[in-house]
N, C-alpha and C positions, 0 to 999 in steps of 0.2 A: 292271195285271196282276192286280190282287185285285179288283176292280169284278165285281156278282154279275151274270150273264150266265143267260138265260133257257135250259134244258135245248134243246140241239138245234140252237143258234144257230151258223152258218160265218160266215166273215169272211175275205177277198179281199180285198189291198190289193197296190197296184202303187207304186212311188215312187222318186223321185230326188234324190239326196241331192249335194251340193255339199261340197266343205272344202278351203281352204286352211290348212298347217301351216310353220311356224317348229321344224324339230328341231334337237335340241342333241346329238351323236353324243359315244359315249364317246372321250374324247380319243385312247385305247389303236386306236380303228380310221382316226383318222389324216384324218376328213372334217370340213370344219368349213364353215358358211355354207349350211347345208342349209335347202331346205324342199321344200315340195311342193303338187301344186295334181290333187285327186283328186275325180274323178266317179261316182256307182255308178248302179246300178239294184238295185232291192232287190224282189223277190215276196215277199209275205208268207200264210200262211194258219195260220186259227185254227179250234179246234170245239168246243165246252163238252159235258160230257156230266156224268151221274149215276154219281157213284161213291159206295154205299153210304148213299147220303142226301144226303149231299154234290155240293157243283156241283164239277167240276172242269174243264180246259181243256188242250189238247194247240197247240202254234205250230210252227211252221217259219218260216223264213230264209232265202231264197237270195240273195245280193249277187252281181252282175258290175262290175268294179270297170276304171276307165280313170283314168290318172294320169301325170303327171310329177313326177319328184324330180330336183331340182338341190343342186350343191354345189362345194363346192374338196375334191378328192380329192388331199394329197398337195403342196396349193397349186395343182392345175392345174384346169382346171374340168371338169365330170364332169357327167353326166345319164342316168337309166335312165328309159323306157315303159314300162309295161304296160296291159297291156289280157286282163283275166282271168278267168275263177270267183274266187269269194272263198269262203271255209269256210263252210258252211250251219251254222247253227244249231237241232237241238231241244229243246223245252222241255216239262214235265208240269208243271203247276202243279193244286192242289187246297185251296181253303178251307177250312180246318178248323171254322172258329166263323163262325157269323151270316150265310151263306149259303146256306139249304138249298134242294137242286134241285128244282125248279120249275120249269114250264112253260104257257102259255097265262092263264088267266084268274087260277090259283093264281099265278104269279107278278106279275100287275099287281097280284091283291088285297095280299100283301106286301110290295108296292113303296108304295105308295099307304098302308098301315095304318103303314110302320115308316118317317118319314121322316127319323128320328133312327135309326141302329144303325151295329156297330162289325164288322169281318171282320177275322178272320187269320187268313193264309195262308202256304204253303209249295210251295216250288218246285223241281225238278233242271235246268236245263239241260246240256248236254253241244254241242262245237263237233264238227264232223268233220273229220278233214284233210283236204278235198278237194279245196281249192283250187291256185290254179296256183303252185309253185312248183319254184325252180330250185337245188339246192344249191351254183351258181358265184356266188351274186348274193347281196348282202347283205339287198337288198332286196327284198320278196315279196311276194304279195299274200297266198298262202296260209301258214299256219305250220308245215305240216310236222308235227304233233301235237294230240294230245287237249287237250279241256280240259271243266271240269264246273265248273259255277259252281250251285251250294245259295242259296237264297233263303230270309226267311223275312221276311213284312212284316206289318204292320199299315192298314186304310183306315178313317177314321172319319167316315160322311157326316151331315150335319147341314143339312135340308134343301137350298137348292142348292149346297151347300157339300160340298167331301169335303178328306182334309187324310190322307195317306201319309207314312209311314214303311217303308225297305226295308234289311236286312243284307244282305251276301252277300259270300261267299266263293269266292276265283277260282283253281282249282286246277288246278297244267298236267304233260302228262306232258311229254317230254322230245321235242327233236328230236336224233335221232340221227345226223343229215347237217348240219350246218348249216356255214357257210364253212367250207371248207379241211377239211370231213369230220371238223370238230370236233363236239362233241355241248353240247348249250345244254339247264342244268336250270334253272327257277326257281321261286322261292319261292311262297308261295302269296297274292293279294292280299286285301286287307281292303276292304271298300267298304260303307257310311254314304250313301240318298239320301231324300231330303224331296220332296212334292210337293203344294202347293195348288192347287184349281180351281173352276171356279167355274162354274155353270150356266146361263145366260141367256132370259130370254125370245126367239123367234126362232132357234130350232133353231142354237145355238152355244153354246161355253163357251171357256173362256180356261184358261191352268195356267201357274203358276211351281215352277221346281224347281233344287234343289240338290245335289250332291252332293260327298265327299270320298272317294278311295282311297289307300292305302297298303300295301307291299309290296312283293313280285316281286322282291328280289334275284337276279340272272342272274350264273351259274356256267357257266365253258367250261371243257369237260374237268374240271369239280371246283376250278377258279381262280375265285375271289368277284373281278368287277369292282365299279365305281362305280354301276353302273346299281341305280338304286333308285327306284319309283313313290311318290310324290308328288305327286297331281294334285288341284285343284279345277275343278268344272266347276258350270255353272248353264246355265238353257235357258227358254224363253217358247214357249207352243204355243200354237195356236187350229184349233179343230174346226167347220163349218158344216155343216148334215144339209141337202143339195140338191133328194135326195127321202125319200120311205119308209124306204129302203132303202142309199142311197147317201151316203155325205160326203168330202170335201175335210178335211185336215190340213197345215199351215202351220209348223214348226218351225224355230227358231232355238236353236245352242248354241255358248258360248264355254267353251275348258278354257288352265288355264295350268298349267303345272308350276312345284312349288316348290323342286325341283333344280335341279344344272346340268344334270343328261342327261335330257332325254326333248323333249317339244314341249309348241308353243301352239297352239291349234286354235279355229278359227273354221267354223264347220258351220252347213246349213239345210237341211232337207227339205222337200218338197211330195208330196205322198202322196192318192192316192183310194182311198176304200175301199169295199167293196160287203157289205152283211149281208144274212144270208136266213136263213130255218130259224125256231123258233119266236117 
């Protein structure tokens, strides 16, 4: 997300993402022996452009999201489908320090002169609600509410080496329908993620990464339940450039929770993506 991208440059990615999950439901709703086994399709597009000197970059999001959830509802057994829109995601990201915009020959010269330097950057995301959801049904694809997640990170490349640090803060409005026409506030989450990579001869490179959140207390009606985020997650990528223009991405991620309420999630993506522009 903070890697300096040459003035001009779009990015087109298509992908499909896999996850099996183990949830742990708050006892208070009475489901126990939950998981789920969930399919997306995900479009992605990106566009770097020149703000005041500065590189900066604008994303979207769109997920269509198919899945099964099972469980013992009540002791009896229970299963919900879907097959949906998922909430799109935009995002403004812009490098404050040691990326300045650039374009064509100006930026391979500063690629090539600087192959030690450090960027930091800052970001807004914002979710939309517009995904499919149903206020009879616990379970949803879409949330029914805003949400804005602030970034602000550090990337430090050291020839084929880069090595990320990323804050951010996950901040939600409120759903106002949710079960039984209750209204669902929650806290605002705290999230810590690391990421090293590694650049390789033969148009590939490799990444390991880490992360930790913490937060989201969820409030029904102004009632504080149990539910509290506590998750560690870690994840292994690999990138291969096919042509010019084109690459392949291969992602693997395991998350576990350190509560009783939430899930353990086992995720992989495979993704193409297409660049074009300067």
């Amino acid at each position: 997300r903070w890697t300096h991208l040459p003035v001009g440059t779009n990015t087109f990615a298509i992908g499909y993402a896999g996850q099996s999950l183990d949830i742990y439901f708050n006892p208070m709703i009475g489901i126990t022996d939950g998981s789920a086994a969930v399919n997306a399709w995900l479009a992605r597009y990106s566009y770097s452009f020149d703000w005041s000197g500065k590189t900066a970059r604008v994303d979207g999001i769109l997920p269509y999201v198919s899945g099964t959830w099972r469980g013992l509802v009540d002791g009896e057994p229970g299963q919900r489908n879907i097959r949906a829109v998922g909430d799109p995601w935009l995002r403004l990201s812009l490098n404050l320090y040691g990326s300045p915009a650039l374009e064509g020959d100006e930026f391979l010269d500063f690629v090539t002169g600087n192959p030690v330097h450090t960027t930091i950057g800052a970001s807004l995301a914002v979710s939309l609600p517009w995904g499919g959801y149903d206020p009879e049904e616990l379970i949803n694809v879409g949330r029914n509410r805003y949400a804005l997640r602030p970034q602000i990170g550090v990337l430090h490349q050291r020839g084929p080496w880069s090595y990320e640090l990323t804050g951010s803060v996950y901040v939600f409005g409120d759903n106002k329908d949710f079960v039984e026409s209750t209204r669902l506030s929650q806290d605002p989450i705290y999230a810590l993620q690391g990421h090293v990579t590694r650049n390789f001869e033969g148009n590939f490179w490799l990444g390991v990464g880490m992360a930790y959140a913490y937060g989201g207390d969820v409030r029904l009606d102004g009632t504080r339940t149990t539910y509290t985020v506590d998750n560690v997650l870690w994840n292994l990528v690999g990138s291969y450039r096919v042509t010019k223009h084109q690459s392949v991405n291969l992602a693997w991620q395991q998350g576990r929770t350190q509560v009783d309420v939430g899930s353990d999630s086992d995720s992989w993506l495979l993704s193409w993506i297409l660049a074009w522009g300067s």
